[in-house]
Structure formats: structure tokens, C-alpha cells
C-alpha positions as CSV (number, residue, x, y, z in Angstrom):
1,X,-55.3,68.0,62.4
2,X,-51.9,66.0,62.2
3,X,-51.7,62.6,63.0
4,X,-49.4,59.8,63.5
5,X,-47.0,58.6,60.3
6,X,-49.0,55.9,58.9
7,X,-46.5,54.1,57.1
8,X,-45.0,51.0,58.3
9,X,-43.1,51.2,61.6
10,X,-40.5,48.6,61.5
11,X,-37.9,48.2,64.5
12,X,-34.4,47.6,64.5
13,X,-34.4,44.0,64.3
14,X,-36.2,43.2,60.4
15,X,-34.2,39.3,60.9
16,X,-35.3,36.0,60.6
17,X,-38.8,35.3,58.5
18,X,-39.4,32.5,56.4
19,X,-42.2,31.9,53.9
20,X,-44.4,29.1,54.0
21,X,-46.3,28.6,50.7
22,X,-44.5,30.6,48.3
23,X,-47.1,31.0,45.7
24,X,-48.6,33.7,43.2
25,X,-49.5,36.5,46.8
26,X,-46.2,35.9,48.3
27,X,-43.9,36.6,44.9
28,X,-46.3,39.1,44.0
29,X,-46.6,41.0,47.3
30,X,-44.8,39.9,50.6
31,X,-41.5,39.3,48.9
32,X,-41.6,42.9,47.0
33,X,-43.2,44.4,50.5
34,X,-39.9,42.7,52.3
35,X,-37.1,43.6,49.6
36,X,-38.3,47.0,49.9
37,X,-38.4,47.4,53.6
38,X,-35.2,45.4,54.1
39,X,-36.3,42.5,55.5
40,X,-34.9,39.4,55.8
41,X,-36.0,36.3,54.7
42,X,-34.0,33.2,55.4
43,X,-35.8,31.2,53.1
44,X,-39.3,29.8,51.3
45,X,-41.6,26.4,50.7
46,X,-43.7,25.8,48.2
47,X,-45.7,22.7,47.8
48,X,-44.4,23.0,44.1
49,X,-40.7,23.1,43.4
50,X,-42.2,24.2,40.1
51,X,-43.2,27.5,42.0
52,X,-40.1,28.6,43.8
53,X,-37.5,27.1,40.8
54,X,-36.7,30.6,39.7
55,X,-37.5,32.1,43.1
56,X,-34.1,33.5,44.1
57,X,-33.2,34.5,40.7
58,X,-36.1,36.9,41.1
59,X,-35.1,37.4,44.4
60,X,-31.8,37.1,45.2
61,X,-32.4,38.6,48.9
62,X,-34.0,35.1,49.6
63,X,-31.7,32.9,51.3
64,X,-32.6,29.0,50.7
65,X,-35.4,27.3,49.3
66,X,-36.5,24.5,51.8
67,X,-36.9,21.0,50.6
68,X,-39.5,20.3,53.2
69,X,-41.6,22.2,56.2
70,X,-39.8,20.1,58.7
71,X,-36.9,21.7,58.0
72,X,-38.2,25.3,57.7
73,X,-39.5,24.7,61.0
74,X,-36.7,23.3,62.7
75,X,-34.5,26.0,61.5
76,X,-32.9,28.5,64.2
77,X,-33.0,31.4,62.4
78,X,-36.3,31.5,61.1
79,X,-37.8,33.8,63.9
80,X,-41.6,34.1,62.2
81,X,-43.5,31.7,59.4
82,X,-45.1,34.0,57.5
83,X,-48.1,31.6,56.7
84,X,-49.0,32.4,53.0
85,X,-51.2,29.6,52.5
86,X,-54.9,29.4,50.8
87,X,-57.3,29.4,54.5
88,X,-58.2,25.2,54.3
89,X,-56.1,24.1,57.0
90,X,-54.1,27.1,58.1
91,X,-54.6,26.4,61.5
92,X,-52.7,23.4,61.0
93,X,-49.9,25.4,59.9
94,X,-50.4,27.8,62.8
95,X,-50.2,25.2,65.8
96,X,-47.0,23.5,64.0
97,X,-45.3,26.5,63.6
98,X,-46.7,27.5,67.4
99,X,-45.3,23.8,68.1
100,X,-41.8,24.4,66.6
101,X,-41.5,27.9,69.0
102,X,-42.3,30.3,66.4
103,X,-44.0,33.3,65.8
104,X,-46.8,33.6,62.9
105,X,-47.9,36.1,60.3
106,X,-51.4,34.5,58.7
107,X,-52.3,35.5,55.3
108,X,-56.2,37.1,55.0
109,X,-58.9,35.5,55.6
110,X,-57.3,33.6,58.8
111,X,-59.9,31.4,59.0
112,X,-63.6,30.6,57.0
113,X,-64.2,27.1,59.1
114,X,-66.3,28.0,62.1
115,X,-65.1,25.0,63.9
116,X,-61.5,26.2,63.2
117,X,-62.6,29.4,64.6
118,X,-63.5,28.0,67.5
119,X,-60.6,26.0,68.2
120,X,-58.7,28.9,67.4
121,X,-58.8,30.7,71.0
122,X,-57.4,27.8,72.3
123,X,-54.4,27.4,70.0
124,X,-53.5,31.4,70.9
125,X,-53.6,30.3,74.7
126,X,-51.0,28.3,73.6
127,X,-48.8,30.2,71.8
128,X,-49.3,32.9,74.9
129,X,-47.7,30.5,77.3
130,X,-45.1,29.8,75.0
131,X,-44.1,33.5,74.7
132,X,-45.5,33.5,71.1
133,X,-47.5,36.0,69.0
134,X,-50.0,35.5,66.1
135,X,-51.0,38.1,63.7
136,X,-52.9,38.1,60.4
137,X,-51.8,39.7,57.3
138,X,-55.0,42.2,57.1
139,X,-52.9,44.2,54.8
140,X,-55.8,46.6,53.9
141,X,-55.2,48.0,57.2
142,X,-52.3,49.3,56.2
143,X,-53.2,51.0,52.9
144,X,-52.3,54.6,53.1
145,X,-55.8,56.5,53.1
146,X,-57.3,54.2,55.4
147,X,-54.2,53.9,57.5
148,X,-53.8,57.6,58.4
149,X,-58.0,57.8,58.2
150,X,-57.6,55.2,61.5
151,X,-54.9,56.8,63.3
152,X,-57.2,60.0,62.7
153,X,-60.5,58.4,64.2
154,X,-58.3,57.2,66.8
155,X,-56.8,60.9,68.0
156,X,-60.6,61.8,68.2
157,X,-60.5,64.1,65.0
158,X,-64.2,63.0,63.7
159,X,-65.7,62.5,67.1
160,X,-67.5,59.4,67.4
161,X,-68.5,57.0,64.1
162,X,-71.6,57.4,63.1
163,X,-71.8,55.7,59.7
164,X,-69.2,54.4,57.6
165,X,-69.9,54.1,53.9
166,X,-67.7,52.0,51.1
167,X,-68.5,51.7,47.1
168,X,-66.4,50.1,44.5
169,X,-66.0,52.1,41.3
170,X,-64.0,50.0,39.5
171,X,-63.8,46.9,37.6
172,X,-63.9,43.8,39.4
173,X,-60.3,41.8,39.5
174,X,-60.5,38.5,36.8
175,X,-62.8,35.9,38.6
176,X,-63.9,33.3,35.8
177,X,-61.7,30.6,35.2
178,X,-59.5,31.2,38.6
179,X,-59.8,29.8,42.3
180,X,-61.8,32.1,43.4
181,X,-64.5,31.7,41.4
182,X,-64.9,28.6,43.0
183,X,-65.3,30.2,46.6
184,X,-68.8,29.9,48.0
185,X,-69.9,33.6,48.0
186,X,-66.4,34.8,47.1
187,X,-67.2,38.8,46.9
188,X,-68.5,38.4,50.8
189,X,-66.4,35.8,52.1
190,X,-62.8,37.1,51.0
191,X,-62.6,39.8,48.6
192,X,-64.7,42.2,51.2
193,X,-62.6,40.9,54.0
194,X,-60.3,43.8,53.6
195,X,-63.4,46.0,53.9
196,X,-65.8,44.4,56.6
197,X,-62.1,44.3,58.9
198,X,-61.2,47.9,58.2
199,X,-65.0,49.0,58.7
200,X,-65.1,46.7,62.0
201,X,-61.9,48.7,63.0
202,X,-63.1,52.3,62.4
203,X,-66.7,51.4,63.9
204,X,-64.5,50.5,67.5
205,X,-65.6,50.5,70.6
206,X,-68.7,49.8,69.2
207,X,-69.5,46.3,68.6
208,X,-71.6,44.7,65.4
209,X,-74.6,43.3,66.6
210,X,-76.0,42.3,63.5
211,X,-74.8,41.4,59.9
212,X,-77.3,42.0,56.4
213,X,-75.5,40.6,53.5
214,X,-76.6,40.1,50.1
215,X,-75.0,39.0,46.8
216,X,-76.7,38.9,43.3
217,X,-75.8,38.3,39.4
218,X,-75.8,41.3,37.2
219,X,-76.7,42.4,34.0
220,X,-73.4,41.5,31.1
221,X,-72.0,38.8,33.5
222,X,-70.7,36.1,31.5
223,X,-72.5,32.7,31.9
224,X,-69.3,31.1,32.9
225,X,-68.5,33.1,36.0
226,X,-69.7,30.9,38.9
227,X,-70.3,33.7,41.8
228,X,-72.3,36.9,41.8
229,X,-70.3,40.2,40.7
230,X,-73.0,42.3,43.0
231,X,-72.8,42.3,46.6
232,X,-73.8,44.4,49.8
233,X,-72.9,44.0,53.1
234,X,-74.5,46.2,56.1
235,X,-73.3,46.5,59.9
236,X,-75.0,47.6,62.5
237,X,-73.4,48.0,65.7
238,X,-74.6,48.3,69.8
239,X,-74.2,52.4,69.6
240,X,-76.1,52.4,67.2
241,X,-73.4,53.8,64.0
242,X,-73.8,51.4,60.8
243,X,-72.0,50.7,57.6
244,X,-72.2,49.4,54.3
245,X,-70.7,48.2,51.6
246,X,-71.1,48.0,47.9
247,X,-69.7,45.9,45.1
248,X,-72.3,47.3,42.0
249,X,-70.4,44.7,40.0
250,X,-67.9,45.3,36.9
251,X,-68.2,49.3,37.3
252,X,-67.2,50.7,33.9
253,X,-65.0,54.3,35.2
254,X,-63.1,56.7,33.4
255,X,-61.4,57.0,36.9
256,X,-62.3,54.1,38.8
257,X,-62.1,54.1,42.8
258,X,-62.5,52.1,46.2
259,X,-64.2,55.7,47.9
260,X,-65.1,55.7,51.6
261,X,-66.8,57.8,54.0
262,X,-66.4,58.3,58.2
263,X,-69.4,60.3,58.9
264,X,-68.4,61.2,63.0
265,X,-70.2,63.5,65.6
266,X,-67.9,66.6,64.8
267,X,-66.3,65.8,61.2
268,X,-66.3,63.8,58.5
269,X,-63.1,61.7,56.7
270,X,-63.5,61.1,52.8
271,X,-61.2,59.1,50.7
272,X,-60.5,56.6,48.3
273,X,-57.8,53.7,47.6
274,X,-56.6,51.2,44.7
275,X,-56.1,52.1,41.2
276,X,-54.6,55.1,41.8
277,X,-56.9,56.9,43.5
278,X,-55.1,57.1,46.8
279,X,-56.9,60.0,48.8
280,X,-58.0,61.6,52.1
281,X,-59.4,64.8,53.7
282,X,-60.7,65.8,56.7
283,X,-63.7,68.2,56.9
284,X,-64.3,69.6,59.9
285,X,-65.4,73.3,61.2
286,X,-66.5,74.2,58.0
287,X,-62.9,73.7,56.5
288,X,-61.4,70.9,54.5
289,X,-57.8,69.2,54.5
290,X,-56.4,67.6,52.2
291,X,-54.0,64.7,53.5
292,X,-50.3,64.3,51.3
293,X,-50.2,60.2,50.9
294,X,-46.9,57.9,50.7
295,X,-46.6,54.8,49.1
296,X,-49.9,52.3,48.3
297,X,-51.8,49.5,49.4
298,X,-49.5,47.2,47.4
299,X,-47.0,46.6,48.6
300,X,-46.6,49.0,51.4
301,X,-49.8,47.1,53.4
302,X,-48.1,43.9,53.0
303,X,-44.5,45.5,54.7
304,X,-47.0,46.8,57.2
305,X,-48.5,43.9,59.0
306,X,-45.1,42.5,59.4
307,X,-43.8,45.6,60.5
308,X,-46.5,45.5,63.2
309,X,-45.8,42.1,64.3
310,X,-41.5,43.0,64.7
311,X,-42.6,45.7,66.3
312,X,-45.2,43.6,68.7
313,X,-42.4,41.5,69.5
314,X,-39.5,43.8,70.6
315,X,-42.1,45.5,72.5
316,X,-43.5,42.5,74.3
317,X,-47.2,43.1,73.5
318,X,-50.0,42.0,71.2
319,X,-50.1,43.2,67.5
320,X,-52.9,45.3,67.1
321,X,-53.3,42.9,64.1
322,X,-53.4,39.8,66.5
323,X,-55.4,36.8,65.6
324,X,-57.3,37.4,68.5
325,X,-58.5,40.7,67.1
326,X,-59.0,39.7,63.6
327,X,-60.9,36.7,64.8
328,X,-63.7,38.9,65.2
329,X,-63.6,40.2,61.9
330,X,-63.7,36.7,60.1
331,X,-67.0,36.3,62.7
332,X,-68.5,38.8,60.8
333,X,-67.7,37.4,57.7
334,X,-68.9,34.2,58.4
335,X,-72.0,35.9,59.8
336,X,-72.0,37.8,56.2
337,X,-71.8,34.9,54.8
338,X,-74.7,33.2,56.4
339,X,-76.9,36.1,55.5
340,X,-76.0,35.7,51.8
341,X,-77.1,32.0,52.1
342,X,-80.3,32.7,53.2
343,X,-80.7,35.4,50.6
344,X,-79.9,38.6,52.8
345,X,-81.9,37.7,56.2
346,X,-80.1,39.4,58.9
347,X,-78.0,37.0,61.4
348,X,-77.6,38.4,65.1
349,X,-74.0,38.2,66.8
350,X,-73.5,38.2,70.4
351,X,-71.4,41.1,71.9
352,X,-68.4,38.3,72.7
353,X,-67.9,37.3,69.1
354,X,-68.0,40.5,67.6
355,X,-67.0,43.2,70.0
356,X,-64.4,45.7,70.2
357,X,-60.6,45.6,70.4
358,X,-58.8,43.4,72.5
């Protein structure tokens, strides 16, 4: 069955983006995504001068290195702030670049304060009147194999979603010693964030009405390592289709892989992404297709969201990676993350904070 191209779709106009908080993601993935998609970028911050000092050296398609945020906001051409930013106060950084009339790409998660997510709808109406539009950079959408394995689900090619399915086969990324080790359930809170949105995605129109979520030390984890390497998080939704997924921890693999499953009423969509692995075929009818793959998660994702967001704009509508829609994901999360807390009990969500798309 064909399907849509599922790489980035960027329009005519790639002008005008500047980076605020230029740190290890944005050098290591949003400026390589935008060199290679020819976008431009007027310019960067960084809290450090330290960080950007060899920045356009490295990247001579960079423009300027701003002194200050004031005056990356209050620059004409800087047309969107791509928000790069660690979550804690982000939606500061939202509303002031909302305030200074500009569009916003938000780094993943977009938000992990409920109270920020709550205030959040209200900063959107905002930007709304002002003719603005807010997306996140939920770069996993834009992976390859689980791009194309949307666009299929969406043209009806597996029926309806009856169960999706996620493991890790691979080593975990470094933990101990870095940031994110200091993250309060960090495998369920931000490195399955690509995974629980994705999932929420492909389990659309249905809504989740309950999260499970439970995170565990393993057997050989160091001492020093401050979070579980072991976690599971389940979905069920109002039709009734589920999901899970599984971090076993630091999965030794000759061939290691991120596979997935979309179990559907008439077929079934199997594949895999990240280290290589890139994958996806369709089985349906008692026949099996093998889809050809382009490019990978990084950095082709990263060009993607922001390709979604150009493209938003010259069309006049909402991204489909909107803050409004991934709001719903990072309710999820936070309901994942309650779960863990109180050592895998289920939490409930209502069908308004975690229902379909927008």
C-alpha cells in the first residue's frame, strides 16, 4: 500500500529562526537538521558565551551570536525562537517570545510542571489572537519508520489500532554522572516521551483513559546511577486498544533495536528505529511489504518538526505538532509519572486531558 513521502515537507520560505539556548541538543541536532535542510538561522543565545564561542566556526551558516535574549527577541528577522531550553521555565520563554510577536518551536518534553500545564492553554489563546503558532519539537515523530508507519495508520492500511507494542533492545544512552540522572523518574518522564507521544498518536481517535507505569533497578546497575534503568509504561485507551512499553534496562545486542508493533483490525505494521536498525513492513492479506527508508531519526526528525511548523505557517493552520496537541502527551507522562511514584498503581485521566487530536 503506498503512502505519503514521510520525510520532512518544508515550504518555500525556510527564513528567519533563531536559537534560544544553544547547548549540547541544538549543536548536536537542530543546527545539523537546519544546515542540511537549508534553513536559515539568523542567529543563537546561550546562557554561556563559553558554549556558542566556537559556534559559527562550526557553523558558519549561523548568522550572529546574540549578546542578550532582548535582543534576539526584538529582532525583525527572527520569524520563530526555536526554544532549546531544559523544560524548568520554558513557558516563560514561550510567553516572551509570544510577547515579542513570534512564533515557537519548544524542545521535548514541553512541559513536566502540572501547574505550567495548566496555565499553558491560556498562553496558546494568546498567541491565537496574536496570529501566532506553538509547536513542540516531538522529533520522534518524525523518525522515518514511525513516520511513514503514521501516515500508514492514517490512510486506513491496518484498520483500526488494536494494540501497540514497543521494546528497547539496546543499551541504554550514558545516565550516571549527567543531568539526567538527576531527573525524578527520568526513563518515564523524558526519555519515553518520544514513545508514550508516538504511541498516543498511533492509538488516535481513541483516547487514554488510564496510565500503569512502573520503574525498577536491575541486576549489574552501578551503585552510582541515581534512577532505575528498568521501566514499563501501559496505555489503555476508551476503545478499548492498549499499549506498552519496555525499557528491560542496559540490553546487551549483537544488533540492538527500538522494535515496534501496530497490531490493527485488518493488518499489522512492524518496525524498528535507532542504531541502525531503521525498518518497516506492512503485513496484510497474507502478504508482507517491506518499506525502502530515507534518512534517520537524527537529524532528519529534528528538520522535521520545523518543517511542520513553516509549513503550518504558510498555510495558516495548526501544526499537527501544536502545543495544544502535545499537551496531551506530556498529561500522560505526568500521569506516568504519578503511577511510578506510587509504585505502578494505575492513575485514571479524564477524556479532556487526554483525548484525541485537536
Amino acid at each position: 500500500m503506498n503512502a505519503a513521502d514521510p520525510g520532512p515537507q518544508f515550504p518555500v520560505d525556510r527564513g528567519g529562526v533563531a536559537i534560544l539556548g544553544a547547548g549540547t541538543i541544538a549543536q548536536s541536532a537542530h543546527l545539523p537538521a537546519y544546515e542540511q535542510y537549508g534553513v536559515d538561522v539568523v542567529g543563537v543565545w546561550s546562557r554561556s558565551a563559553e558554549t556558542t564561542a566556537d559556534i559559527r566556526e562550526r557553523f558558519p551558516f549561523v548568522q550572529r551570536v546574540y549578546d542578550d535574549v532582548e535582543t534576539l527577541l526584538a529582532d525583525p528577522a527572527v520569524r520563530i525562537v526555536d526554544i532549546a531550553t531544559a523544560p524548568e521555565g520554558r513557558l516563560g520563554w514561550i510567553e516572551r517570545a509570544i510577547d515579542a510577536g513570534k512564533h515557537v518551536l519548544a524542545q521535548k518534553p514541553l512541559l513536566v510542571d502540572p501547574d505550567e500545564l495548566a496555565a499553558l492553554p491560556a498562553v496558546l489563546e494568546r498567541a491565537a489572537e496574536r496570529g501566532l503558532r506553538v509547536a513542540v519539537n516531538q522529533n520522534g515523530r518524525w523518525a522515518p519508520a514511525w513516520r511513514l508507519a503514521t501516515l500508514l495508520a492514517r490512510s486506513g492500511a491496518i484498520g483500526e489500532v488494536v494494540g501497540v507494542t514497543h521494546l528497547h533492545d539496546k543499551p541504554l544512552p550514558p545516565l550516571v554522572g549527567t543531568p539526567f540522572d538527576d531527573v525524578e523518574h527520568m526513563l518515564v518522564t523524558d526519555y519515553l516521551m518520544h514513545w508514550i507521544d508516538i504511541t498516543r498518536c498511533w492509538l488516535e481517535p481513541g483516547s487514554v483513559t488510564w496510565v500503569q507505569a512502573n520503574d525498577s533497578r536491575v541486576p549489574g546497575q552501578p551503585a552510582d546511577a541515581k534512577n532505575p534503568w528498568s521501566a514499563t509504561v501501559n496505555l489503555v485507551t476508551d476503545t478499548g486498544a492498549t499499549a506498552t512499553v519496555r525499557i528491560v534496562g542496559d540490553a546487551r545486542a549483537t544488533h540492538p533495536s527500538c522494535p515496534f508493533w501496530i497490531h490493527g483490525t485488518e493488518a499489522t505494521l512492524r518496525g524498528s528505529v535507532l542504531t541502525g536498525s531503521d525498518r518497516l513492513s506492512l503485513d496484510r492479506d497474507g502478504q508482507s511489504v517491506d518499506y525502502p527508508l530515507h534518512g534517520q531519526w537524527f537529524v532528519d526528525g529534528f528538520a522535521g518538526t520545523m518543517a511542520e511548523l513553516m509549513l503550518a505557517i504558510a498555510e495558516d493552520r495548526e501544526p499537527e505538532n501544536s502545543a495544544a496537541h502535545a499537551a496531551v502527551s506530556v498529561q500522560i507522562m505526568l500521569a506516568a509519572r504519578e503511577s511510578a511514584r506510587r509504585a505502578g498503581d494505575p492513575v485514571a485521566l479524564h477524556a479532556s486531558d487526554a483525548g484525541g487530536a485537536d
